[in-house]
MARTOR-209666 format. One record per residue (C-alpha): x, y, z. Coordinates in steps of 0.001 Angstrom, whole numbers, plus 500000, padded with zeros to 6 digits. Example, Ala and Ser with C-alpha at 12.3 -4.5 7.8 and 13.67 -1.06 7.14 Angstrom:
REM MARTOR-209666
SITE     c1     c2     c3
SITE 512300 495500 507800
SITE 513670 498940 507140
REM end
This chain:
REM MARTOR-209666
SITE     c1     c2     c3
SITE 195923 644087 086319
SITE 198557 646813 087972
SITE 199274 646536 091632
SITE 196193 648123 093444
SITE 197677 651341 095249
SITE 195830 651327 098599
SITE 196790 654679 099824
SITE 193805 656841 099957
SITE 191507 653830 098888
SITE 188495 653655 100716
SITE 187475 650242 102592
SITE 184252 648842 103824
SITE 185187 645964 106526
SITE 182233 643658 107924
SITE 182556 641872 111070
SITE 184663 644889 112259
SITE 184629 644822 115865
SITE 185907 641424 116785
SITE 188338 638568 115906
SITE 190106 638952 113304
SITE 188314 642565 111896
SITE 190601 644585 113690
SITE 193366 643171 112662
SITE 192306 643558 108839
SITE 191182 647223 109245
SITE 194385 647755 110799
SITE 196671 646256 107961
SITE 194768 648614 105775
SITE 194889 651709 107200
SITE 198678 651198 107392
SITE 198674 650557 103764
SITE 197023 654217 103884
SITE 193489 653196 103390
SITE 190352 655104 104669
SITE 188590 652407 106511
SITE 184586 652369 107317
SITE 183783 649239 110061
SITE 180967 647609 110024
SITE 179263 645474 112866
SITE 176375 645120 115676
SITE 178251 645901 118365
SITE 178358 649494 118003
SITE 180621 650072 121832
SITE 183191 647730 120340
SITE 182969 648904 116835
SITE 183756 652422 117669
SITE 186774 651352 120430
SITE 188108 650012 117485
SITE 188011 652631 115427
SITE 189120 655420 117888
SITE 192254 653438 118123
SITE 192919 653592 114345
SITE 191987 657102 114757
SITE 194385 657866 117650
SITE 196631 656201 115462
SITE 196809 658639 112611
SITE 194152 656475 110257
SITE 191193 657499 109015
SITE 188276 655816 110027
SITE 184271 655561 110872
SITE 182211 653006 112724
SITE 178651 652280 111329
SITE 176994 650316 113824
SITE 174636 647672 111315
SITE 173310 644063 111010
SITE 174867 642464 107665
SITE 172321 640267 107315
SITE 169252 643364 107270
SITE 168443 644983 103676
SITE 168424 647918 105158
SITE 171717 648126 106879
SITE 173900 646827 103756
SITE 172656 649585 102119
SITE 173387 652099 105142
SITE 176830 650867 105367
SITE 177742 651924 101527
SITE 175651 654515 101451
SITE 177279 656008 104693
SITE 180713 655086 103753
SITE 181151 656854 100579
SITE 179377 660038 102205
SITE 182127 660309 104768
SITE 184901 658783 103512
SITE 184549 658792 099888
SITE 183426 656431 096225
SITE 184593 652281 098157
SITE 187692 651062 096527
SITE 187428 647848 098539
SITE 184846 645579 099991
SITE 186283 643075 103125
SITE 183196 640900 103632
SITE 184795 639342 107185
SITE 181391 639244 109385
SITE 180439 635746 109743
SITE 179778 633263 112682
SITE 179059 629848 113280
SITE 176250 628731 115958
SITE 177697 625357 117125
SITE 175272 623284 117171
SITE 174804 619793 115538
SITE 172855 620178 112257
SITE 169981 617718 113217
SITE 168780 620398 116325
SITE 168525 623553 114078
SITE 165620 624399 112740
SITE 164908 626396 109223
SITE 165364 629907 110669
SITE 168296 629007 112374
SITE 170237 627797 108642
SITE 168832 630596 106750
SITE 170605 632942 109811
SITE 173805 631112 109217
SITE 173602 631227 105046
SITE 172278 634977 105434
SITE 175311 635758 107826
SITE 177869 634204 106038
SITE 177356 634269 102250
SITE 173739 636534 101393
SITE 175024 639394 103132
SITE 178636 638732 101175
SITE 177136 638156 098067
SITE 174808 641398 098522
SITE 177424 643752 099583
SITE 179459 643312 096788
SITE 176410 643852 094304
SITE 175721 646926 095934
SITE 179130 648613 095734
SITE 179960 647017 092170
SITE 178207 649628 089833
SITE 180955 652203 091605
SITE 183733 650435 091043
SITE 182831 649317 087623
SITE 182263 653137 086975
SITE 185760 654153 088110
SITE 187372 650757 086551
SITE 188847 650248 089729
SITE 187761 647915 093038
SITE 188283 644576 094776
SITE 186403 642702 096993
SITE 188024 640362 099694
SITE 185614 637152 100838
SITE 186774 635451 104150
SITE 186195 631952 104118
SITE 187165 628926 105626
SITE 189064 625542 105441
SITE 185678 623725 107487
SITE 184167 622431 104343
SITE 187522 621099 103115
SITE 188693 619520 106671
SITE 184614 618316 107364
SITE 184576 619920 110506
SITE 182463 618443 112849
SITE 178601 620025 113408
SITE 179596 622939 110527
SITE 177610 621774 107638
SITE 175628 625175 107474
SITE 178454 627366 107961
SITE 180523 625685 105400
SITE 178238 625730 102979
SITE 178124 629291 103142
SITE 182190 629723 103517
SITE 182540 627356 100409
SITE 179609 628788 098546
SITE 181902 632602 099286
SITE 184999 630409 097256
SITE 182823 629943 094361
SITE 180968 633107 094485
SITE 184516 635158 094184
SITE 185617 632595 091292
SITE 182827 633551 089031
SITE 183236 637558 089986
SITE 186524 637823 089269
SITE 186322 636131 086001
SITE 183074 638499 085321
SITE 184734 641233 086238
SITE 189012 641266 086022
SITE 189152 642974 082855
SITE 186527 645634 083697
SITE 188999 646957 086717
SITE 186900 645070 089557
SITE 188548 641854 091106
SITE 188116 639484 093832
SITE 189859 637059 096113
SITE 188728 634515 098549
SITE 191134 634078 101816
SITE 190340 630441 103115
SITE 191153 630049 106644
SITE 192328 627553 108776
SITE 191631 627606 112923
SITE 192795 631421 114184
SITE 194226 632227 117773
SITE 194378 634790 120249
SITE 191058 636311 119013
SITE 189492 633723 116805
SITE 186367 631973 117348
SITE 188056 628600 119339
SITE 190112 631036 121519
SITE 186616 632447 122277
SITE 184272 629243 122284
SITE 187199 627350 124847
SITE 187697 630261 127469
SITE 183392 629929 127496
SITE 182504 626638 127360
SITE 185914 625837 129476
SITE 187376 623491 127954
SITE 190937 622945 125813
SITE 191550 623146 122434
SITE 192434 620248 120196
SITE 196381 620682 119833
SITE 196034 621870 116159
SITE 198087 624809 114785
SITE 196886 628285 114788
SITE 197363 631544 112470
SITE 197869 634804 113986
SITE 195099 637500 113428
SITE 198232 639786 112583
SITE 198738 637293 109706
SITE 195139 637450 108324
SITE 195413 641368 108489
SITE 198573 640997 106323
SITE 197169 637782 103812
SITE 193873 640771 102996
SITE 196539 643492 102403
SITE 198765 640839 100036
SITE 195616 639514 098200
SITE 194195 642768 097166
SITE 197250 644657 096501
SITE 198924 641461 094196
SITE 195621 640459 093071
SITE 195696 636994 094401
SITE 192228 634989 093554
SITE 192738 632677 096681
SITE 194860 632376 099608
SITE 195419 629758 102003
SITE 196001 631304 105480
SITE 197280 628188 107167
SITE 199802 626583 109903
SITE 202542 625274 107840
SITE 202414 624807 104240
SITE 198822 626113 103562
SITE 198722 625617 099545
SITE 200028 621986 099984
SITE 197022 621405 103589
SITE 194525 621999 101067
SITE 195584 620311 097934
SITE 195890 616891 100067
SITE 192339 617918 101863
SITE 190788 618396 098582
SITE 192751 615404 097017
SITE 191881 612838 100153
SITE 188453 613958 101651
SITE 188143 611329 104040
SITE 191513 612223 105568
SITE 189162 615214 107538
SITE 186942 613013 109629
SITE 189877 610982 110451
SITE 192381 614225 111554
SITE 189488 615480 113402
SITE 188801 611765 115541
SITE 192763 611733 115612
SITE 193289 615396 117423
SITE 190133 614831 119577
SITE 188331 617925 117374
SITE 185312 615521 117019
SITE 184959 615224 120786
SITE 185485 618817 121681
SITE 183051 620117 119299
SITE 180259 617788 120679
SITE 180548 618986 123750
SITE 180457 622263 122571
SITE 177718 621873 120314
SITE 175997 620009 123726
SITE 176236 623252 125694
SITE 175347 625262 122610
SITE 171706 623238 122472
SITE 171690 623881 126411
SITE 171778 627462 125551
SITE 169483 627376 123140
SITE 166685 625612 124989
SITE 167111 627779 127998
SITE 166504 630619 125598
SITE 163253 628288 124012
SITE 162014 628252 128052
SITE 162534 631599 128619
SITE 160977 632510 125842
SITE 158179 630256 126396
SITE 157835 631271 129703
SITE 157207 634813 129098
SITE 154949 633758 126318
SITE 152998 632066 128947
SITE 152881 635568 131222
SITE 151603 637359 128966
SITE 149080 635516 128177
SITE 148237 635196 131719
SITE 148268 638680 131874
REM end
């Protein structure tokens, strides 16, 4: 396939309000790009995209839950009225409750798979016939390394980030030669504005001394995979396509990196004052349950 021109392209980016969505919408509005941002939190989402706005770039804030039927198809159907026929689908929303697997219950991993791979996986169905029409469209997948490094109290949310990895392999094979491709960015731990920076400052503890990837450099890697067409990139500290060969090669070396960096330990106690959260929430709930009742 030709280098994908991104100038002018219209972009749908999930999880647009936080983390590392910025960042992405940002890399591709410099590219030229007309980006629509997608998220819950419509006072962030549309800070967000007055600043690309202020900054010359086209862009629009649809406030929407990924995981609703009825918002994925608001978001395309809203995007191409404003900003034009999508060029390119960023599925980026995701999120990982913390907790250890044993606590959740069924809701709780259907919210996680629905989050992080239905809502994906859906998107891109919906804005395929469109791109298939015009021969032209790609479709970015975040995902992450947590399946590969067996991070601790994950096993939800990387099933649904490795489940995006496979997902992308089959479209782009389906698709490539029809004008429509796909890549898969698999990332490792992100700072500044990624989830640990987030989880520490709350919880209050420090993170493991592991190393970090800019947002900046996710922003770029999206940019880099669409417009070369790259099926998967490893956005990684050091020598990412090398991390994840050895990962994949060695499997047990995960657990072992995680006990050795203290990872295993910090994400206990997270996931410890995760269920503490959640069972105030339970009692709350319960609680006004009981009131009304009462009432």
């Amino acid at each position: 396939m030709a280098r994908f021109d991104l100038k002018g392209a219209t972009a749908i980016v999930t999880g647009g309000s936080r983390g590392i969505g910025p960042h992405i919408a940002t890399a591709l509005a410099e590219r030229g790009a007309r980006v629509a941002l997608a998220a819950r939190s419509g006072a962030e989402l549309e800070a967000v995209a007055d600043e690309l706005r202020a900054a010359g770039h086209d862009a629009l804030a649809i406030t929407a839950d990924v995981t609703s039927p009825g918002d994925r198809h608001a978001i395309v159907d809203i995007a191409q009225r404003e900003l034009g026929p999508i060029d390119v689908l960023v599925n980026n929303a995701g999120g990982d409750p913390q907790r250890q697997f044993h606590d959740l219950t069924e809701s709780d991993i259907e919210s996680v798979l629905d989050l992080n791979l239905t809502s994906a996986v859906v998107l891109a169905r919906l804005v395929l016939p469109g791109m298939l029409a015009r021969e032209r469209g790609h479709v970015v997948s975040v995902s992450s390394m947590a399946g590969r490094v067996s991070f601790p109290h994950a096993e939800a949310y990387a099933a649904a980030k490795d489940g995006l990895i496979g997902f992308t392999r089959v479209l782009r094979g389906d698709y490539r030669r029809r004008g429509v491709s796909a890549s898969a960015l698999i990332l490792g731990p992100v700072g500044e504005v990624g989830v640990g920076a987030r989880t520490a400052e709350e919880v209050g503890i420090e993170l493991p001394p592991v190393g970090l990837v800019s947002p900046a450099r996710v922003g770029r890697a999206t940019v880099r995979a669409i417009v070369k067409d790259k099926a998967e990139l490893a956005v990684l500290p050091g020598p990412g396509r090398l991390l994840r060969a050895i990962m994949d090669r060695f499997p047990a070396m995960g657990p072992a990196m995680n006990r050795a960096t203290g990872t295993s330990r910090t994400m206990l106690t997270v996931a410890e004052y995760r269920e503490r959260e959640a069972q105030a929430k339970r009692d709350s709930e319960s609680g006004s349950s009981a009131a009304a009742v009462r009432g």
